[in-house]
C-alpha positions as CSV (number, residue, x, y, z in Angstrom):
1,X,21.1,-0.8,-1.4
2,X,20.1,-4.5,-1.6
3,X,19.2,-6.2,-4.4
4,X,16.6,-9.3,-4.2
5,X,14.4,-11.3,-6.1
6,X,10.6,-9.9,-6.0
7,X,7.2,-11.8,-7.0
8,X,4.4,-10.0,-8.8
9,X,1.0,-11.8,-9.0
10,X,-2.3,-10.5,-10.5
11,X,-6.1,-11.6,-10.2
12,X,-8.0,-9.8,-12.2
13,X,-11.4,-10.7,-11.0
14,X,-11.8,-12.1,-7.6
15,X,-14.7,-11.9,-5.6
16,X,-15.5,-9.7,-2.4
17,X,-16.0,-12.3,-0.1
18,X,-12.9,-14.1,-1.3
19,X,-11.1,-11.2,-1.3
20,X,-12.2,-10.3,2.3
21,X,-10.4,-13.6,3.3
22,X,-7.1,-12.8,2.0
23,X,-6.9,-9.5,3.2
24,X,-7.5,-10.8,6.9
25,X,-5.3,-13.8,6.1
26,X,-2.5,-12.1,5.0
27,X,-2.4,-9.2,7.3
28,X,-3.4,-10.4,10.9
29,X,-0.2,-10.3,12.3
30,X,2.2,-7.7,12.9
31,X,2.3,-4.4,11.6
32,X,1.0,-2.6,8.4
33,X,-0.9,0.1,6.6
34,X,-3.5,0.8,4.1
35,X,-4.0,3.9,1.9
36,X,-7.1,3.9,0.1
37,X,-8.5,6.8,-2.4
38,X,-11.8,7.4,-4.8
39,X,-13.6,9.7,-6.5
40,X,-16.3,11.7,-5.0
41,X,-19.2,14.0,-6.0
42,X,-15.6,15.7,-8.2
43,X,-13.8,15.7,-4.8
44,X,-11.0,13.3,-4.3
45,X,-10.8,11.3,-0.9
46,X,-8.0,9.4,0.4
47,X,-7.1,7.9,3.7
48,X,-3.5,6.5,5.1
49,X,-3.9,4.5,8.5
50,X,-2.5,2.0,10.3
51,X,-4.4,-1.2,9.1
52,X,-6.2,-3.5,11.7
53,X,-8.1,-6.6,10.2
54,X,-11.7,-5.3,11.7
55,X,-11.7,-2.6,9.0
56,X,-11.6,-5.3,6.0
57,X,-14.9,-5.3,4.8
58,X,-15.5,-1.4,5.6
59,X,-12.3,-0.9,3.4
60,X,-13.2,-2.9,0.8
61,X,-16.7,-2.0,0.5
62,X,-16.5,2.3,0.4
63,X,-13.0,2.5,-1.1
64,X,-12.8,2.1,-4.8
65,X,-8.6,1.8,-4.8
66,X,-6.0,1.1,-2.6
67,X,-3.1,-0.7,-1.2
68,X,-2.6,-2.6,2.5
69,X,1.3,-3.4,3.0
70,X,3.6,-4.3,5.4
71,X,7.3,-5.5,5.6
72,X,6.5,-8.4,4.0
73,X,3.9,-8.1,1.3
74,X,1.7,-5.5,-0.5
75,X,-1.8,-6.0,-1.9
76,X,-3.4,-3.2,-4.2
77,X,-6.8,-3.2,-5.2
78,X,-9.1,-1.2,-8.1
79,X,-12.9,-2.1,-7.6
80,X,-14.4,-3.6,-11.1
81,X,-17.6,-3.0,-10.0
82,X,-19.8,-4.0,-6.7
83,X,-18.5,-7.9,-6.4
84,X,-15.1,-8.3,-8.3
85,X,-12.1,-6.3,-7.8
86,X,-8.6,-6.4,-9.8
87,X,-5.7,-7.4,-7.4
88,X,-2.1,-6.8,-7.3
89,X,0.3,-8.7,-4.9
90,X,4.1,-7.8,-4.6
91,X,6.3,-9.1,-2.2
92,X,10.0,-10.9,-2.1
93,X,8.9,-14.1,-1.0
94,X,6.9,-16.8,-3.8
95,X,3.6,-16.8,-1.7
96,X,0.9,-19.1,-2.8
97,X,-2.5,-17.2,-3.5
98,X,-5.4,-19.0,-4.8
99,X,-6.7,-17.4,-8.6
100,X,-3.7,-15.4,-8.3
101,X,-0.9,-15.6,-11.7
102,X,2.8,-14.1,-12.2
103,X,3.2,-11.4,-14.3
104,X,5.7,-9.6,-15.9
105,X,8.6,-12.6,-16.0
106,X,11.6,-12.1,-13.6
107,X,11.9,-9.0,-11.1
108,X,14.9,-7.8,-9.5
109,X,13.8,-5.7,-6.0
110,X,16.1,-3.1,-4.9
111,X,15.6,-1.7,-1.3
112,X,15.3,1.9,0.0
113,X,15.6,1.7,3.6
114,X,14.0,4.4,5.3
115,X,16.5,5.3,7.4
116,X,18.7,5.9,4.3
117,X,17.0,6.6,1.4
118,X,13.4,7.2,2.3
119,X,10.5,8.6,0.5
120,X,9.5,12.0,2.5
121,X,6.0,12.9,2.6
122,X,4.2,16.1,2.0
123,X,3.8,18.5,5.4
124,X,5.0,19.7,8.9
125,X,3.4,17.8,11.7
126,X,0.6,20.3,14.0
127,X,2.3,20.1,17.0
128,X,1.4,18.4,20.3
129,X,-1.9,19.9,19.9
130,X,-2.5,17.7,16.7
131,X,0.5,15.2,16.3
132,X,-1.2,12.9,13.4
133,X,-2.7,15.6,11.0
134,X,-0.3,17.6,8.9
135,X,-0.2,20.4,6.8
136,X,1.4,21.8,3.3
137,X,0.1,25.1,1.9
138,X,0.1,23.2,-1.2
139,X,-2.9,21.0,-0.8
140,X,-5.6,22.2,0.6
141,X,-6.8,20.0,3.3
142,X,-5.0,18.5,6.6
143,X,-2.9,15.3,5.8
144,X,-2.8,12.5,8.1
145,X,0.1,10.2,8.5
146,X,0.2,7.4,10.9
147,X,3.7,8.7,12.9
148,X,4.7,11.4,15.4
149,X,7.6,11.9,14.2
150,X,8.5,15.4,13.2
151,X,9.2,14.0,9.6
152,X,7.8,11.3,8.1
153,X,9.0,8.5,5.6
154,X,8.3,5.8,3.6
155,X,10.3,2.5,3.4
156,X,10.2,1.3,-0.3
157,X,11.3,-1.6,-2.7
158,X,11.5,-0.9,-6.4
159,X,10.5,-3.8,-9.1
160,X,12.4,-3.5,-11.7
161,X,12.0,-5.6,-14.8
162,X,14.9,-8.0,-16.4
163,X,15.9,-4.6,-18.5
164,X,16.0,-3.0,-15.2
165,X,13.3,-0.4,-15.7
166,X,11.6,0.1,-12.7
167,X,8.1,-0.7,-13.1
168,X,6.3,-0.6,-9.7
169,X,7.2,0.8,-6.1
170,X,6.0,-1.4,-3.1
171,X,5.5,0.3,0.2
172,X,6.6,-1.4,3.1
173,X,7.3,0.9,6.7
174,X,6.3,4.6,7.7
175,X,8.5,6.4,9.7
């Protein structure tokens, strides 16, 4: 496992519009995912896609939380209310985002590659019949995960803080 220096950046209120913008900016090229989650009517919902920047404004507008990443960078999300939402960036490269600040002093990153070390999800895949839903008797609905392979994984870098606590988990490949 790799260690590396990691950037975390915050912006606590930034408009929808704006926020639009730097979602399509930052992920128009190459590949990436989103999950996003909320409450509803004391149901939960959550979704976990492969991200293409035509769903921007649909994501951002009906999903109360979530997170698009990539290989390169990973932006979370929690909606303040209908025009400002807090934002998270993490990624291993210093990238310049307008309204954005660092948090949380220096970070040390340390890799999980997925072929190695990565984080299994919940399920067994449905078959030819169904190759992108999933299922595990212990959640009671169909999962969906954005792979065909029989077992699926997530590539990961942890944040760890100068005390080497690991404080946050940035997604970055499904496999």
């Amino acid at each position: 496992m790799s260690e590396k220096r990691g950037f975390v950046k915050r912006c606590p209120s930034l408009g929808r519009t704006t926020f639009m913008e730097l979602l399509r900016g930052q992920f128009e090229k190459g590949t990436s995912y989103y999950i996003v989650q909320r409450p509803d009517d004391g149901d939960f919902h959550l979704r976990f896609h492969r991200f293409k920047p035509e769903l921007v404004e649909w994501l951002v507008i009906n999903w109360d939380e979530g997170r698009i990443f990539s290989d390169e960078l990973e932006i979370r999300w929690r909606k303040k209310d209908e025009d400002a939402y807090d934002v998270l960036a993490l990624a291993e490269k210093d990238i310049q985002l307008t309204g954005f600040e660092p948090i949380g002093g220096e970070w040390q990153v340390e890799e999980y590659p997925v072929e190695k070390t990565g984080i299994y999800l919940w399920g067994k895949g449905k078959g030819k019949s169904q190759p992108e839903f999933w299922v595990e008797t212990r959640i009671p609905r169909r999962l969906y995960y954005p792979s065909d392979r029989p077992v699926v994984r997530l590539g990961a870098r942890c944040y760890r803080t100068e005390e080497g606590t690991t404080q946050l988990i940035r997604l970055m490949e499904v496999q």
